[in-house]
matplotlib code that plots the C-alpha trace (Angstrom):
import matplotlib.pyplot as plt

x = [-7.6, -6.1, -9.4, -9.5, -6.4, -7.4, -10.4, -8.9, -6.2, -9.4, -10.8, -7.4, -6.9, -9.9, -10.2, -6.8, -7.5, -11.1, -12.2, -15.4, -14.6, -15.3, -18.8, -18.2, -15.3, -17.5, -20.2, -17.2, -16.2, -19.4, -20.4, -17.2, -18.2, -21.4, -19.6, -17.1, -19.5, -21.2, -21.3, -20.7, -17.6, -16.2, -16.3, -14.6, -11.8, -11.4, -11.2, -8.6, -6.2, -6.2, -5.6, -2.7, -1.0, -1.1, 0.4, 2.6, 3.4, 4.0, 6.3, 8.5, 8.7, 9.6, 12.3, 13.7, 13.7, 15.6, 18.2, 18.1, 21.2, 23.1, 22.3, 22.9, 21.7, 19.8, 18.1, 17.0, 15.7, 13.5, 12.1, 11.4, 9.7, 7.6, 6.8, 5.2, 2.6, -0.4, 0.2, -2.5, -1.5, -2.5, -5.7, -7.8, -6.5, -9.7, -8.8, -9.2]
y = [-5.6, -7.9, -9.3, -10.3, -11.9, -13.8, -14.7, -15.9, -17.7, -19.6, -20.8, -21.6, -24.0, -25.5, -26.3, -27.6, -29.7, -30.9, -33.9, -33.2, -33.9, -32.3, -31.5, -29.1, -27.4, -26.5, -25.3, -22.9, -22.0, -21.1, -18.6, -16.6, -16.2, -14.7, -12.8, -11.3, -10.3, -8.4, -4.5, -3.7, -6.3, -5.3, -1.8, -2.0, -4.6, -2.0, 1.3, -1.2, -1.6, 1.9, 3.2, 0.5, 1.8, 5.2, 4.2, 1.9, 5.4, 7.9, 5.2, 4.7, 8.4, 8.8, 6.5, 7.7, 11.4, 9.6, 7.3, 8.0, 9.8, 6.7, 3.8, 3.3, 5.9, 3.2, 2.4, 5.4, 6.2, 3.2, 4.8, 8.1, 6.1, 4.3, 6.9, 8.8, 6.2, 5.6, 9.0, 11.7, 11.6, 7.7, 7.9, 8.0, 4.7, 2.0, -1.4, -4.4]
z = [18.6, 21.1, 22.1, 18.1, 17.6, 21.0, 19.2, 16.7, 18.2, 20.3, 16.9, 15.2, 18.3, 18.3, 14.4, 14.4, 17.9, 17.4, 17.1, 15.4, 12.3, 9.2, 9.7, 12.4, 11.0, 8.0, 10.4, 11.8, 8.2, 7.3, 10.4, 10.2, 6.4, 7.2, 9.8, 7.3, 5.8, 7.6, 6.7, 10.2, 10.6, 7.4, 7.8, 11.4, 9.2, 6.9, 9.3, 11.6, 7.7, 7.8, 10.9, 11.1, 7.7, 8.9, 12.5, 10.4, 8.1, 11.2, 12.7, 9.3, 9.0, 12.8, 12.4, 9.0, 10.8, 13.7, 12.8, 9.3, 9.6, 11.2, 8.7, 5.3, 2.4, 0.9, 3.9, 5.3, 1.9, 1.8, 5.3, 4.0, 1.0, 3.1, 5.1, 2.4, 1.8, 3.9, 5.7, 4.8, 1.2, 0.9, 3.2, 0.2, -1.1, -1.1, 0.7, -1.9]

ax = plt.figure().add_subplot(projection="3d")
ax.plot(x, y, z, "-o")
ax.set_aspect("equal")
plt.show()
């Protein structure tokens, strides 16, 4: 994951510092198209969305379990909420 955000980070840089113009830039557009859409890539996108909703899931529910007697009803309510979704029960849920 970290070695994609870098990755992205490199390309963000260099589109927004370039001085090669629009023609190059589209060049850039059009690879990471075709990249994206790739089975391969998209199906590693896809499996990365739902690992991080479930970690996301676990981690609402963890902290709802924890502090969720210390804040607010209507806070820790919204926790427990969230950490209902995504979990096992929301693992069938398709990407879009």
């Amino acid at each position: 994951m970290r070695k994609l955000t870098f990755m992205a980070g490199v390309a963000v840089g260099y589109v927004l510092g370039a001085r090669a113009g629009r023609e190059r830039y589209e060049q850039l557009k059009e690879r990471t198209e075709r990249l994206l859409a790739n089975p391969a890539v998209r199906n590693t996108v896809d499996s990365a969305a739902q690992s991080g909703r479930q970690a996301a899931a676990r981690a609402a529910g963890a902290v709802a379990d924890r502090a969720g007697d210390r804040l607010p009803g209507s806070v820790a309510e919204r926790l427990r909420s969230v950490g209902g979704h995504g979990g096992a029960e929301g693992s069938d849920r398709q990407a879009s």
